[in-house]
C-alpha positions as CSV (number, residue, x, y, z in Angstrom):
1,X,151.5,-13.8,-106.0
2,X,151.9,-10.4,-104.7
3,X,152.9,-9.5,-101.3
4,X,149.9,-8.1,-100.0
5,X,148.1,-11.2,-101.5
6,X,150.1,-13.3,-99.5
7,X,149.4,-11.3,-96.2
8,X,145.7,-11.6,-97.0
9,X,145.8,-15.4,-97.7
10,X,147.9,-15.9,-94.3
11,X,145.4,-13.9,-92.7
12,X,142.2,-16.2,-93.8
13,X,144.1,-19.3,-92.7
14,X,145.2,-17.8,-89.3
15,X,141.3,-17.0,-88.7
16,X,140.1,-20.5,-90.1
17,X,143.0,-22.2,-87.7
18,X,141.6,-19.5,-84.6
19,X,141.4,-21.7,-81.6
20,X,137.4,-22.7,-81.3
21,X,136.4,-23.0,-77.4
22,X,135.5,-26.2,-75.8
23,X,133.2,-26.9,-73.2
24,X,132.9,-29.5,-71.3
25,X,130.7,-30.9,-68.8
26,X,131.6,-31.4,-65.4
27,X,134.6,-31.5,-63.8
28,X,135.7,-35.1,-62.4
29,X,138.6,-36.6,-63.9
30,X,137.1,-37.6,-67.0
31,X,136.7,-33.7,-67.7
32,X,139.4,-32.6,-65.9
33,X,141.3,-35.1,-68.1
34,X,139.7,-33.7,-71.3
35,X,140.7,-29.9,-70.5
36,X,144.0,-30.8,-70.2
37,X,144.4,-33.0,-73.2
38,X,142.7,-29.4,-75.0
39,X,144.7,-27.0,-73.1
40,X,148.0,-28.0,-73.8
41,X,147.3,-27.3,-77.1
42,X,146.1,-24.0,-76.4
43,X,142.9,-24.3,-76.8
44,X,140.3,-22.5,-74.4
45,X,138.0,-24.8,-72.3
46,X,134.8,-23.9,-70.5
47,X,134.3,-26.3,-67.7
48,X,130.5,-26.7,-66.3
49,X,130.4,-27.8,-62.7
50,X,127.3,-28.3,-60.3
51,X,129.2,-28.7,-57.4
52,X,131.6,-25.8,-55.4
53,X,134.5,-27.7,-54.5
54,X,134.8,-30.3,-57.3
55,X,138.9,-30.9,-58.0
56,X,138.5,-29.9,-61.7
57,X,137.3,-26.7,-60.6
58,X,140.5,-25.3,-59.7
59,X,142.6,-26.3,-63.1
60,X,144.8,-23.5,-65.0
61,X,143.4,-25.5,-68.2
62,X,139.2,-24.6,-67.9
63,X,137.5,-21.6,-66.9
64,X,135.0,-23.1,-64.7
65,X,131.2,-22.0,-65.0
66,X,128.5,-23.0,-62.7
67,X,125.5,-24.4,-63.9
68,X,122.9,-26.7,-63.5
69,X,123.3,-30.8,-63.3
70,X,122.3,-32.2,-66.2
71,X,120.5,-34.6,-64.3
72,X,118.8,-33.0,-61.6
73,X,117.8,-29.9,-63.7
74,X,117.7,-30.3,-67.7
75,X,115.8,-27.3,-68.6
76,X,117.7,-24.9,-66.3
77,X,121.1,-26.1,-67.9
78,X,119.6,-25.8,-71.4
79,X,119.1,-22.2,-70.8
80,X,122.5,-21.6,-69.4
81,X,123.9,-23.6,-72.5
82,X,122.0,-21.2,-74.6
83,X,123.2,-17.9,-72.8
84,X,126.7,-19.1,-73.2
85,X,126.6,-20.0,-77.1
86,X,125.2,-16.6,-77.6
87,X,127.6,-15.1,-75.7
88,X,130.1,-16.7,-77.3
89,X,129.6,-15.9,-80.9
90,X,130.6,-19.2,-82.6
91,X,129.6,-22.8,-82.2
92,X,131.5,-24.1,-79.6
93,X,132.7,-28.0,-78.9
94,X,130.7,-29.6,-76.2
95,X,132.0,-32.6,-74.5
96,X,129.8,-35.1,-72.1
97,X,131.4,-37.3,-69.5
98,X,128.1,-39.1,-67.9
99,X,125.4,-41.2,-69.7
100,X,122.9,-38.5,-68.2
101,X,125.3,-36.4,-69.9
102,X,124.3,-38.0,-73.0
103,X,120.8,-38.4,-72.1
104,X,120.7,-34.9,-71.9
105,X,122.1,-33.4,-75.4
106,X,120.3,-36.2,-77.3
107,X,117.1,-34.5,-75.8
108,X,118.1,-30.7,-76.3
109,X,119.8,-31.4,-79.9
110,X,117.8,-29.1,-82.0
111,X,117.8,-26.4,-79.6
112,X,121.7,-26.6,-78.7
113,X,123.3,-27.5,-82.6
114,X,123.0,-24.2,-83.6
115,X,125.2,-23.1,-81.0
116,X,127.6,-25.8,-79.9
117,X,129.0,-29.0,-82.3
118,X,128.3,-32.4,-80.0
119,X,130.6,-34.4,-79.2
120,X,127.9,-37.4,-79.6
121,X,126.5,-39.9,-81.8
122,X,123.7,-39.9,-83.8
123,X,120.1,-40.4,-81.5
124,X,120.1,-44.0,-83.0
125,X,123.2,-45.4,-82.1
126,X,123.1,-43.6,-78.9
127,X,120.1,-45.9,-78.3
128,X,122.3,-48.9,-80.2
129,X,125.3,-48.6,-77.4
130,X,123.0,-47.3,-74.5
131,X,120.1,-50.2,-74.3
132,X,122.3,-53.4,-73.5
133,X,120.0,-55.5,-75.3
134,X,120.3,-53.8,-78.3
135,X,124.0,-54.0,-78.3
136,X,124.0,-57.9,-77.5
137,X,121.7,-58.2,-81.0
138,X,124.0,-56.3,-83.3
139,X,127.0,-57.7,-81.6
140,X,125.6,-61.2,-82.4
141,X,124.8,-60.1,-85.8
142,X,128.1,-59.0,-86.6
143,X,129.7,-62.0,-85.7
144,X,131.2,-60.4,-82.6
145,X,131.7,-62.7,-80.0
146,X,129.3,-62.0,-76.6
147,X,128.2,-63.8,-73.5
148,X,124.8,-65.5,-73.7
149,X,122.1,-62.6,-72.7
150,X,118.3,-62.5,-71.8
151,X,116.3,-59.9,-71.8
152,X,113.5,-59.7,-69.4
153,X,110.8,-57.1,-69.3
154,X,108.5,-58.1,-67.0
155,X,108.9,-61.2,-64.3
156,X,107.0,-63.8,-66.6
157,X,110.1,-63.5,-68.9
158,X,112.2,-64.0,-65.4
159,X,110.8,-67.1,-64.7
160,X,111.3,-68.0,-68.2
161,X,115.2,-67.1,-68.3
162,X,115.6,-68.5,-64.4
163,X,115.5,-72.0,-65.9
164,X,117.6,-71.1,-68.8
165,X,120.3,-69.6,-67.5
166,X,123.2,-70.9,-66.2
167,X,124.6,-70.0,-62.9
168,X,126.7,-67.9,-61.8
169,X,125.3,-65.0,-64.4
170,X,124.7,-61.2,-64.1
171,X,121.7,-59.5,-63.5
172,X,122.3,-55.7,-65.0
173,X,120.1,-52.8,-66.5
174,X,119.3,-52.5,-69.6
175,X,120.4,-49.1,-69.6
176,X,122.6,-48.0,-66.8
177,X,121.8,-44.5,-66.4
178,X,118.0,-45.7,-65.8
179,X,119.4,-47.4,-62.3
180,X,121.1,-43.7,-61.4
181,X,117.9,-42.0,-61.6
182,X,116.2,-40.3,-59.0
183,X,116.2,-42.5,-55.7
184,X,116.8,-45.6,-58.0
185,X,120.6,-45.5,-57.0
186,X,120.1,-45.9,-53.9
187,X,117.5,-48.8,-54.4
188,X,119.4,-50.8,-56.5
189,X,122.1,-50.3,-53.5
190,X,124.9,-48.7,-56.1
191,X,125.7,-51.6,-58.0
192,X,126.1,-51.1,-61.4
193,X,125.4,-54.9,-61.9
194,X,124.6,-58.2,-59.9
195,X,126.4,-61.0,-59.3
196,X,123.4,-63.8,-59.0
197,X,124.6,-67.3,-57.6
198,X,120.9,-69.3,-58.0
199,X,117.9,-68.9,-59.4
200,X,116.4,-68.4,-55.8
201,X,118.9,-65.5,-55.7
202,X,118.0,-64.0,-59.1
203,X,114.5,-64.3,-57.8
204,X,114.8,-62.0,-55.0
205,X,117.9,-59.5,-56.5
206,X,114.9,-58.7,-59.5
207,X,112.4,-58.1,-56.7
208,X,114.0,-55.1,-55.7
209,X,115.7,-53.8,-58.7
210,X,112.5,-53.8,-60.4
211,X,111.4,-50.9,-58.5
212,X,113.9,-48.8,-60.3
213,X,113.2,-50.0,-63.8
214,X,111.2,-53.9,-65.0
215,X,113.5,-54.0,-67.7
216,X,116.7,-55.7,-67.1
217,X,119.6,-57.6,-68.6
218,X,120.3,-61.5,-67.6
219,X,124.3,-62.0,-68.5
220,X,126.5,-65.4,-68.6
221,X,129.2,-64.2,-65.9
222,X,132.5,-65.0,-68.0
223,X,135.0,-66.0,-65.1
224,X,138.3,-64.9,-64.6
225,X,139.8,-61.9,-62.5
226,X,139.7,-57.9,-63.3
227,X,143.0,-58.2,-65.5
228,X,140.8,-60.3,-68.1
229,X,139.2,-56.8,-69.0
230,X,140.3,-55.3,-71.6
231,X,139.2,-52.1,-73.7
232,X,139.8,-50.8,-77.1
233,X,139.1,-47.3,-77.1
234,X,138.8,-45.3,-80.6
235,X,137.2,-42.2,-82.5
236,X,135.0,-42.6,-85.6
237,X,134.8,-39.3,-87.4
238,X,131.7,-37.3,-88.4
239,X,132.3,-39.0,-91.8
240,X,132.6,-42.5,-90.4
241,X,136.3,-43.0,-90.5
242,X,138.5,-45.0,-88.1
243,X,140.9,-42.3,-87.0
244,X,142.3,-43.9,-84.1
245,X,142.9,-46.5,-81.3
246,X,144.6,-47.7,-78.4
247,X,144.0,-50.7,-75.8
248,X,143.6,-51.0,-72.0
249,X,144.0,-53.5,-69.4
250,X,142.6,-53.0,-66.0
251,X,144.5,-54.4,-63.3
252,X,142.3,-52.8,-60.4
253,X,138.4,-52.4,-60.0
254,X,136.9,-50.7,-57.2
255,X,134.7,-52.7,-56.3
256,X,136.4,-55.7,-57.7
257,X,134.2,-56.9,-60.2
258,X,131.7,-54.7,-61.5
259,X,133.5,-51.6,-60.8
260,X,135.5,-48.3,-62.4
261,X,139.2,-48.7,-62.9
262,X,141.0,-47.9,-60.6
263,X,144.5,-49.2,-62.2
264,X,144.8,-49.7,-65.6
265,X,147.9,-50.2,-68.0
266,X,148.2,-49.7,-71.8
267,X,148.4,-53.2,-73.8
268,X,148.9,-54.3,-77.3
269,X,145.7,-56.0,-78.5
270,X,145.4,-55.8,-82.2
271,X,143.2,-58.6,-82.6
272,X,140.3,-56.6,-81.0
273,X,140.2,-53.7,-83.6
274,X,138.6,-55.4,-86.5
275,X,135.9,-56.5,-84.6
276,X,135.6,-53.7,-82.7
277,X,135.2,-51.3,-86.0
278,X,132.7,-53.7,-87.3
279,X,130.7,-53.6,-84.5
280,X,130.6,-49.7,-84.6
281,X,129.5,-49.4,-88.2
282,X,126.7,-51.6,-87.7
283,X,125.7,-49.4,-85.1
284,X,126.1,-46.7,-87.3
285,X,128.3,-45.2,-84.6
286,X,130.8,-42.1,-84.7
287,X,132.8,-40.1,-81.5
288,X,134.4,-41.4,-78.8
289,X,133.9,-45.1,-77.8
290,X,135.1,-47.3,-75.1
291,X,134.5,-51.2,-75.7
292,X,135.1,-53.6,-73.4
293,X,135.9,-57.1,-73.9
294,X,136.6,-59.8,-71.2
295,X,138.9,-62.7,-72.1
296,X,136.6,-66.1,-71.6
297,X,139.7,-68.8,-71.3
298,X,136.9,-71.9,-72.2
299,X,136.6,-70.4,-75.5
300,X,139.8,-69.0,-75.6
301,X,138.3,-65.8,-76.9
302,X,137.5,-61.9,-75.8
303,X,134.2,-61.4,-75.3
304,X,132.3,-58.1,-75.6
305,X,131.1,-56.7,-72.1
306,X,129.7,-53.2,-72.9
307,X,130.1,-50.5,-75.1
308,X,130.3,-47.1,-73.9
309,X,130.0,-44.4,-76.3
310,X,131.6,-40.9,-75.0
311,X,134.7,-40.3,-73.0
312,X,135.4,-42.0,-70.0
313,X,138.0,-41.8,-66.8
314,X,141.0,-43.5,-68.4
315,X,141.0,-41.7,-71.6
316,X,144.0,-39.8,-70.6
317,X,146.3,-42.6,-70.9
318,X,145.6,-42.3,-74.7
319,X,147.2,-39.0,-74.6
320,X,150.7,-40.5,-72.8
321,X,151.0,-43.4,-75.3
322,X,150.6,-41.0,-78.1
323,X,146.4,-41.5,-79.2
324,X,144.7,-38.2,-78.0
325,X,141.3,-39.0,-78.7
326,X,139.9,-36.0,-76.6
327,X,142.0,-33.9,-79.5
328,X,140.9,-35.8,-82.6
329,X,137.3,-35.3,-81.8
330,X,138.2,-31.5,-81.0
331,X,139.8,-30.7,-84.8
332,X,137.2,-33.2,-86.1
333,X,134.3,-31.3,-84.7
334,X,136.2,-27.9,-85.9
335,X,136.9,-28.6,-89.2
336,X,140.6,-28.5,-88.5
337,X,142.6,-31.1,-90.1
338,X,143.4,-34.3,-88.4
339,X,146.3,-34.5,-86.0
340,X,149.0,-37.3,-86.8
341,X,148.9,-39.9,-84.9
342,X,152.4,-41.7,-83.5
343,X,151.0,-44.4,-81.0
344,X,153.8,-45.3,-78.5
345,X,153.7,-48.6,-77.2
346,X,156.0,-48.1,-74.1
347,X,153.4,-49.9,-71.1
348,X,152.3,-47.3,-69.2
349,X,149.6,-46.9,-66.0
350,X,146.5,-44.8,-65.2
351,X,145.8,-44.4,-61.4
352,X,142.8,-42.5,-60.1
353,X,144.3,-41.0,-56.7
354,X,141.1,-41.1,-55.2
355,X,139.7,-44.8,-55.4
356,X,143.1,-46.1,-54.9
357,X,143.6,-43.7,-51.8
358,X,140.2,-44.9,-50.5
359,X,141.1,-48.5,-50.7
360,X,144.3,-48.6,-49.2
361,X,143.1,-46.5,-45.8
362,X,139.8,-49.3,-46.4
363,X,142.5,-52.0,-46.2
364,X,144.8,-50.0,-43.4
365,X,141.0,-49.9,-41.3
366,X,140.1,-53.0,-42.1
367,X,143.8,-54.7,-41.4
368,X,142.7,-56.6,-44.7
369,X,145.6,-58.3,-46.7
370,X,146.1,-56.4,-50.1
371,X,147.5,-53.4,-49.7
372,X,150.9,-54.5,-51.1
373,X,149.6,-55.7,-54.2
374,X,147.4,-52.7,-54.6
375,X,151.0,-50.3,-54.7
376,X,152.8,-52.7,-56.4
377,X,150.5,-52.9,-58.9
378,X,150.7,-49.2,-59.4
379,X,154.2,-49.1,-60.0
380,X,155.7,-48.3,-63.3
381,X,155.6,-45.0,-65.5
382,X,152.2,-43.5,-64.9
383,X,149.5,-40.7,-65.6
384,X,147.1,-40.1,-62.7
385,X,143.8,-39.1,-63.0
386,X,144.3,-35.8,-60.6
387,X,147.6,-34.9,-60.0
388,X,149.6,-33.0,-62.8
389,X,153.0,-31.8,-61.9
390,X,151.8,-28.6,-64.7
391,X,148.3,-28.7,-63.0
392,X,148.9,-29.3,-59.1
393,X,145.8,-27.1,-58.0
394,X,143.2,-29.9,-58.9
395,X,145.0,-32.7,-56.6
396,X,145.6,-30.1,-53.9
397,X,142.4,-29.4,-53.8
398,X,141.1,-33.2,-53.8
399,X,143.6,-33.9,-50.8
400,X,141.6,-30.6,-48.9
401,X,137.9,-32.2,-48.9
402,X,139.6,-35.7,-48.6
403,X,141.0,-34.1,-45.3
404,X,137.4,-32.9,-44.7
405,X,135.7,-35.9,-45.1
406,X,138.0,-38.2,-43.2
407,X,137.8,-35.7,-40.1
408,X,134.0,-35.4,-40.7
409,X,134.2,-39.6,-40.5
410,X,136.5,-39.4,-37.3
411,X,134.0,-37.2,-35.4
412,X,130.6,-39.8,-36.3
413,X,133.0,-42.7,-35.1
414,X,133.6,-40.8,-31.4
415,X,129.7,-40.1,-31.3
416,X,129.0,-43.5,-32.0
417,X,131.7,-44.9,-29.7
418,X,130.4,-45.3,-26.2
419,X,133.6,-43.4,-24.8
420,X,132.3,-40.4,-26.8
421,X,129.0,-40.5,-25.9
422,X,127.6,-37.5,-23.5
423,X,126.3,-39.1,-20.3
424,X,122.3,-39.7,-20.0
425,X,120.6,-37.7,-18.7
426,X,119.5,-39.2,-15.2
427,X,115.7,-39.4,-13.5
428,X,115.6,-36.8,-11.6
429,X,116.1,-38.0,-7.5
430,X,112.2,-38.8,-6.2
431,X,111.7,-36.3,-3.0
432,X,110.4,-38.2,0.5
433,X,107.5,-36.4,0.7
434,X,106.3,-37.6,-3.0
């Protein structure tokens, strides 16, 4: 092969390998997790925020654009997505972080492909992992272990499933993002799902959360703590192949229960892959998925609790144990070859700063017990969701509207106290004469 051969050769792999832009949508930590895990490696993120003053707004690792919520205004945020892939001259990798997220390129798919490479599943298992009811049937069809479910669509089938179920159980949506809709968050009063003690009680919790959407999930509540939860979290390639996985225990929930981690840990759960896997080819499934199990010590088994299918808050602990997923679905959706993958099994933590400052100034208000637990429990070697040591700006930012909001707080207390209160205003003296 001749010199100049070789220089041209060289030069058609170093354009092939040219770093392909990412964009991502929104800012929180799940973004702000996924520009990082792309940025160290050089690549160059775009990062779409709604908001002025999100956290993620101020990382070295995205250049942040604002744009509409995907949400709140589908169309306007098509039409920047447009402008930008034109502007940009190749296709582009886009990254959700919210189900509306999802809702929102599963919509727009033929008009954003030929400009951007999602980062999501195919429209029918989307609708597989999304609708809990689907996921329950598949689940039980592929011999995946689940707790008892009923599916109600109107409230004849709740009277039906009130004297079926056992109590305590869980009263949840169908699909989740239908209870974030519109005013239907604030209806359902921001629970992502119900803890019913009685029939009487499932009775009345349907009532209202039937305003937001008839359709709804009745679960067999599996007891046992927050530390029962645990996640195997993977990436299934465009071509259907298992690339990767790692496992997660939560240790903290806020709120305990049916909430978002707050403090999780890495585990070593081999036992839930297989089944995992299976349950994502029957669902025809490929990207980024979370599944959740919850260990159910009457049967001695994990049981499956949800599947989410893009990436989520705690995804960055992946990248500290050595199981980027954020980068495997970058150079899959690329057409770069596929990273190697050296999963570290050293225990390691994920905090997210802001719930777990919240509920240790809620327990400090409150002069509730916990608060030692909480920091003991985030003790150890950890990743945080917003502080970065190479990315400071983010968490310096955070701790500014955090200072904003508490003072904001303080000044509605005073008003409210009757020390702070502005006097009266008195009746006017009557005259004599009147």
């Amino acid at each position: 092969m001749t010199p100049s051969s070789k220089t041209t050769m060289a030069a058609h792999e170093s354009e092939a390998r040219r770093p392909v832009t990412a964009v991502v949508m929104n800012l929180f930590c799940t973004g702000l997790g996924i520009a990082r895990s792309l940025g160290e490696h050089g690549i160059p993120v775009i990062g779409l925020s709604a908001q002025r003053g999100v956290y993620g707004n101020f990382s070295r690792y995205a250049k942040t654009m604002r744009c509409a919520d995907s949400r709140k205004e589908p169309e306007a945020l098509l039409t920047q997505l447009l402008e930008l892939g034109a502007r940009l001259g190749h296709r582009a990798i886009l990254f959700p972080t919210r189900d509306h997220d999802l809702v929102f390129l599963d919509r727009f798919r033929r008009e954003l492909e030929p400009h951007f490479v999602l980062v999501v599943a195919s429209r029918e298992a989307l609708e597989r992992c999304l609708n809990k009811w689907e996921t329950y049937s598949l689940a039980t069809q592929a011999g995946v272990p689940t707790p008892k479910s009923w599916l109600v669509e109107d409230a004849n089938d709740l009277r039906k499933a009130a004297g079926q179920v056992t109590y305590p159980c869980v009263l949840k949506p169908v699909a989740a993002h239908h209870w974030r809709t519109a005013d239907n968050w604030a209806l359902v009063g921001g629970r992502k799902a119900i803890a019913v003690a009685s029939a009487e009680e499932l009775l009345a919790e349907y009532a209202v959360i039937a305003g937001a959407d008839p359709r709804a999930l009745i679960q067999e509540a599996i007891p046992g703590a927050d530390d029962c939860l645990i996640v195997t979290a993977c990436y299934i390639d465009r071509q259907s192949r298992f690339q990767a996985a790692f496992n997660i225990q939560k240790l903290v929930q806020t709120p305990p229960g049916f909430g978002t981690g707050c403090i999780v840990q890495s585990a070593n759960r081999p036992e839930l892959l297989d089944r995992t896997i299976r349950l994502l080819q029957a669902m025809e499934f490929t990207g980024v998925a979370e599944v959740e199990y919850k260990w159910d010590a009457r049967d001695d088994e994990y049981k499956l609790i949800e599947v989410n299918p893009r990436p989520w808050d705690q995804h960055r602990l992946g990248a500290a144990c050595g199981v980027d997923l954020m980068y495997l679905a970058y150079c899959d959706g690329a057409g770069f070859p596929q990273p190697a993958v050296h999963a570290d099994l050293t225990p390691r933590k994920w905090v997210a700063e802001d719930a777990f400052i919240l509920t240790a100034l809620r327990l400090i208000w409150r002069r509730e017990p916990g608060l030692g637990a909480l920091v003991r429990q985030a003790r150890g070697e950890r990743v945080c969701a917003i502080w970065s040591a190479t990315d400071p700006l983010p968490f310096i930012g955070y701790l500014a509207s955090l200072v904003a909001e508490l003072f904001r707080m303080g000044l509605q207390v005073i008003r409210r106290s009757p020390a702070g209160r502005a006097p009266a205003p008195q009746k006017p003296a009557m005259r004599a004469s009147q």
